[in-house]
Structures are given as C-alpha cells and as structure tokens.
C-alpha positions as CSV (number, residue, x, y, z in Angstrom):
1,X,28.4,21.0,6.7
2,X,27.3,22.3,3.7
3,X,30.0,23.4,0.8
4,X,30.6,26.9,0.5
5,X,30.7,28.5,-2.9
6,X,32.0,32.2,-4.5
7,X,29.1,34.3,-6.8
8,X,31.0,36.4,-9.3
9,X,30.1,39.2,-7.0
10,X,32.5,37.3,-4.5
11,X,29.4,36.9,-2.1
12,X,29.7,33.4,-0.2
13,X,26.4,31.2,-1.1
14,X,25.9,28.1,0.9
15,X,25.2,25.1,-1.5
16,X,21.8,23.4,-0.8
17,X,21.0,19.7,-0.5
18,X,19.4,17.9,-3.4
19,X,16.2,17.6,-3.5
20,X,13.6,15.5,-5.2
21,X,12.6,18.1,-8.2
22,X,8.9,19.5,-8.2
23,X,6.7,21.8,-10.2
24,X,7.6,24.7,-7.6
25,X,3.5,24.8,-7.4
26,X,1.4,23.3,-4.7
27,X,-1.4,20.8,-6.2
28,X,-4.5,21.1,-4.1
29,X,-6.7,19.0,-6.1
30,X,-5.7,15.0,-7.3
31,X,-6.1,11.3,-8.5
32,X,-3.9,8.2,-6.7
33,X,-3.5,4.8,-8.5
34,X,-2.6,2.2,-6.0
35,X,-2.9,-1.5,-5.3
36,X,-2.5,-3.2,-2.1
37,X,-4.4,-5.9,0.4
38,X,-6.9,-6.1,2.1
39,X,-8.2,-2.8,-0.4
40,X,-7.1,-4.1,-3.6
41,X,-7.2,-2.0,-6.8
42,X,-8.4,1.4,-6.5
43,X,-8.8,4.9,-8.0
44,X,-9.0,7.9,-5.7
45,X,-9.7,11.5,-5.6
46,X,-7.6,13.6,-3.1
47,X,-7.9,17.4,-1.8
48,X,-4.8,19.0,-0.4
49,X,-5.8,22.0,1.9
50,X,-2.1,22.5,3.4
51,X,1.3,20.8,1.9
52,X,1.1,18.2,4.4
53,X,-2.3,17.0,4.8
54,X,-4.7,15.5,2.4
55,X,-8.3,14.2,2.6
56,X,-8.6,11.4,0.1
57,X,-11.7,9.0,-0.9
58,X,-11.4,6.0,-3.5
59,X,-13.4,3.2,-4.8
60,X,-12.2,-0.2,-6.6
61,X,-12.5,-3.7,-6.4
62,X,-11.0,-6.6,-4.5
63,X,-11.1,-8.9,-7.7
64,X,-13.9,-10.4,-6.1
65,X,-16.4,-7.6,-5.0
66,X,-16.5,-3.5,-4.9
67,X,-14.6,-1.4,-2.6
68,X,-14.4,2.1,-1.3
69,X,-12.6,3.7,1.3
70,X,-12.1,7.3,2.6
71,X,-8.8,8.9,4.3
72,X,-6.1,11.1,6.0
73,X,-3.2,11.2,5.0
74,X,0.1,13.4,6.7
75,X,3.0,14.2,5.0
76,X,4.5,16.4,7.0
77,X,7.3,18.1,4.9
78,X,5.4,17.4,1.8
79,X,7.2,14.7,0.7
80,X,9.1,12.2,2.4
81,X,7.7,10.2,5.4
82,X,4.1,10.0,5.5
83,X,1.2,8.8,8.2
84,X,-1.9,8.0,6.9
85,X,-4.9,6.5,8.2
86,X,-8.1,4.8,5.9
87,X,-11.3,3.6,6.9
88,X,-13.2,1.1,4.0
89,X,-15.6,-1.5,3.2
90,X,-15.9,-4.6,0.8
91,X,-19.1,-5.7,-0.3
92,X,-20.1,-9.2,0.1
93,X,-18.9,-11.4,-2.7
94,X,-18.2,-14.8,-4.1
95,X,-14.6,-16.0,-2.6
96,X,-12.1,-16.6,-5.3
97,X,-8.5,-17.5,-5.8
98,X,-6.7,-14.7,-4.6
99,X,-8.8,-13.8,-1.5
100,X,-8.5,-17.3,-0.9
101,X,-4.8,-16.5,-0.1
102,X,-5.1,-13.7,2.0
103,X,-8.2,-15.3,4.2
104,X,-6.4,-18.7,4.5
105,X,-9.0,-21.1,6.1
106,X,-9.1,-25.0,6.7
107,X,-10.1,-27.4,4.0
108,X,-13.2,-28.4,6.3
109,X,-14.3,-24.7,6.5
110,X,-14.5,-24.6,2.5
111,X,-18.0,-25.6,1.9
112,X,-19.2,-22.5,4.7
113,X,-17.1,-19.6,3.3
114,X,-18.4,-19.1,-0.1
115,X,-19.2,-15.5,0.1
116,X,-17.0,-12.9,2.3
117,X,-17.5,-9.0,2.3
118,X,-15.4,-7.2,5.2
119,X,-15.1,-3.5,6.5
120,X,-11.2,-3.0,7.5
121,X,-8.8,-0.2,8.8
122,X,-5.3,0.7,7.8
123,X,-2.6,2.6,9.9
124,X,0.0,2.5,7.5
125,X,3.6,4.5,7.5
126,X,5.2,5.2,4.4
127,X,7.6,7.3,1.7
128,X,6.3,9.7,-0.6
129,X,8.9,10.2,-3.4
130,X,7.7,13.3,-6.0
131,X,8.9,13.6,-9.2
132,X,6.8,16.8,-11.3
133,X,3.5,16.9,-10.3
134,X,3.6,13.1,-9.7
135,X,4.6,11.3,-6.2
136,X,5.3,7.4,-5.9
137,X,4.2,6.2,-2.8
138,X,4.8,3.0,-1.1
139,X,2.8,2.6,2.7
140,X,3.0,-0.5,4.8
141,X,1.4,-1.3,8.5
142,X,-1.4,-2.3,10.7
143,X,-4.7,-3.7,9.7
144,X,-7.9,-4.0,11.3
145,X,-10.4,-6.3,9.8
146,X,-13.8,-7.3,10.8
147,X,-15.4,-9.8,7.9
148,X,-18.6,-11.9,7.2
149,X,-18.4,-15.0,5.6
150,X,-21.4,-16.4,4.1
151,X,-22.2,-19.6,2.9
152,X,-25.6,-19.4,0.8
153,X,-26.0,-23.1,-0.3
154,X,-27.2,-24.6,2.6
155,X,-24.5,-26.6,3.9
156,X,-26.1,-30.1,5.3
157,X,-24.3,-32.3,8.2
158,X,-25.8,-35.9,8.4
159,X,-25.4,-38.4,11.0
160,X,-25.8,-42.4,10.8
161,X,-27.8,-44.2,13.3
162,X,-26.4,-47.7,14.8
163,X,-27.1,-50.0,11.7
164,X,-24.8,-47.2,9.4
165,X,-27.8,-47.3,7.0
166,X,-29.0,-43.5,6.4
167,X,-29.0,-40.7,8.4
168,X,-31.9,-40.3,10.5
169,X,-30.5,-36.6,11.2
170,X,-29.6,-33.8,8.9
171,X,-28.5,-30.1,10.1
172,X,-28.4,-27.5,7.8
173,X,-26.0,-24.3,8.5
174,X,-27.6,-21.2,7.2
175,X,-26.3,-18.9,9.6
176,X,-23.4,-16.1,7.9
177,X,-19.8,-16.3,10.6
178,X,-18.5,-13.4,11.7
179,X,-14.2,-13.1,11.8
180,X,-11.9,-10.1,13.4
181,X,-8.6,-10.4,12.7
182,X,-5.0,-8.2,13.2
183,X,-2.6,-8.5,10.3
184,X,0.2,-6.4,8.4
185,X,-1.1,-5.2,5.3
186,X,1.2,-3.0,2.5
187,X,0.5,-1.0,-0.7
188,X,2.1,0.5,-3.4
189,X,0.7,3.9,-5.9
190,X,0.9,6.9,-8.0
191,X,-0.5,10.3,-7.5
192,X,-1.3,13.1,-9.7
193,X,-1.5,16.4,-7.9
194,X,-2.6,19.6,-10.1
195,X,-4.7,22.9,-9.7
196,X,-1.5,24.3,-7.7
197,X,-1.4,27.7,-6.3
C-alpha cells in the first residue's frame, strides 16, 4: 500500500511510486546508438507514432562489411520491458578477427571462408531505462541467420597417383557455401527522442 500523506488543506494525497524522471513530453522523432552481434555498430533513425511503439531503420558496419537493418519495437508502458523485432542484411566482406569469433569454423574450412555477408533476424526482449529525453536500452534473444561464405581464390585439392610423385588430379572449389544457423545474440544502446508533443 501506498503511504498516505496530509496537504495543508488537510486533504489526504496518496504518495506515488518513483519513477524514472522524463521530459513530461512525448518524442516522436529519434536517433539510437547501439552495438551488439550479429548487427554490430550502428546508427539509427526512429519514429514514435504512440508511446509504445516505434518504427526504427539503422545502418552501420560489422567491422568487416556494411549493415542495415529496419524494425519494430514495443514498449508498452513507454519505458520498462520492451519487445522488439529487426530484420537486416550484411554485405559480403573479407572475414576478419572478430567475425572470426562469432562464425567459429574448423581450421580445415579456413582456406573456403574468406568472404561472408549474411541477412539475419532478431527477436529480442529487453529494458528500456529513460533518463530526460534519453533511454538506455539493453535487448537480448533469438537470432535467425542465413550467411554466404565465399572463398574467391580458388581453392585447389590435389591428389597423388601410386608412385607419390605429382598429382595427376587437381579440383578447384569455386562454388560460394551457404550456412543457417540459430543462436542467442544481445545488444546494448542509447536513444535520443525529441520533437515531443
């Protein structure tokens, strides 16, 4: 129960919850800042048609290649617990270090996954935490993610013959690989909400 508390006119006021402080004005209109995998850095533009929904698109980079990526995103009272959904793509681009980590392959697959561009989907829950005309946001969830890997030097398999002189065969892989895969994916941002009505 909430405390009760006596106005000078001796009225009885019921004492209100904290709550995270805001402008008291609805932005419509925004930028988000966030960082995360499989999207990796990106800057966005958001519209805000009702206090909890907004329509969001963003573009960025990987580290390795360019991203973009549109979305929903509900936040029902606001702030607080959030849904949001994202559809984006990654251009094809030379594999480095840190996409190296997150597509983990074999040692003997090296020399065939030089390239990789993917197009991925994010169901993520999260927290929205405002503070002004600012909100932190941290989402985490459920990732979708259909990549091409491509290995433009020709990669060239030879086989001896009997004698182990050499190889009276060579094959040469051309031919970009296709991978699907489930994972958990996470992210963390700011947003900057203004235009408020």
């Amino acid at each position: 129960m909430h405390p009760s508390v006596a106005d000078d006119r001796g009225a009885t006021t019921v004492a209100k919850r904290a709550v995270p402080q805001t402008s008291g004005k609805r932005g419509i209109v925004g930028f988000a800042l966030d960082l995360g995998m499989p999207d990796g850095v990106n800057l966005g533009l958001l519209l805000a048609p009702t206090r909890w929904l907004r329509l969001g698109g963003a573009a960025g980079s990987n580290t390795a290649g360019l991203d973009y990526r549109g979305g929903i995103y509900l936040v029902p009272a606001g702030w607080g617990p959030s849904f949001n959904f994202e559809l984006g793509h990654c251009t094809m681009a030379q594999m480095n270090s840190l996409l190296g980590e997150f597509f983990s392959v074999s040692k003997w697959t090296k020399p065939y996954v030089q390239e990789i561009g993917y197009t991925y989907f994010n169901a993520h829950v999260g927290f929205d935490y405002p503070v002004g005309s600012f909100s932190l946001f941290v989402h985490g969830g459920y990732t979708y993610l259909a990549a091409t890997v491509r290995g433009p030097d020709p990669v060239v398999v030879g086989w001896n013959n009997d004698s182990g002189k050499t190889p009276n065969m060579t094959v040469t892989v051309r031919q970009d690989g296709d991978v699907y895969a489930h994972t958990l994916s996470a992210k963390l941002g700011v947003l900057y909400m203004f235009g408020g009505i």
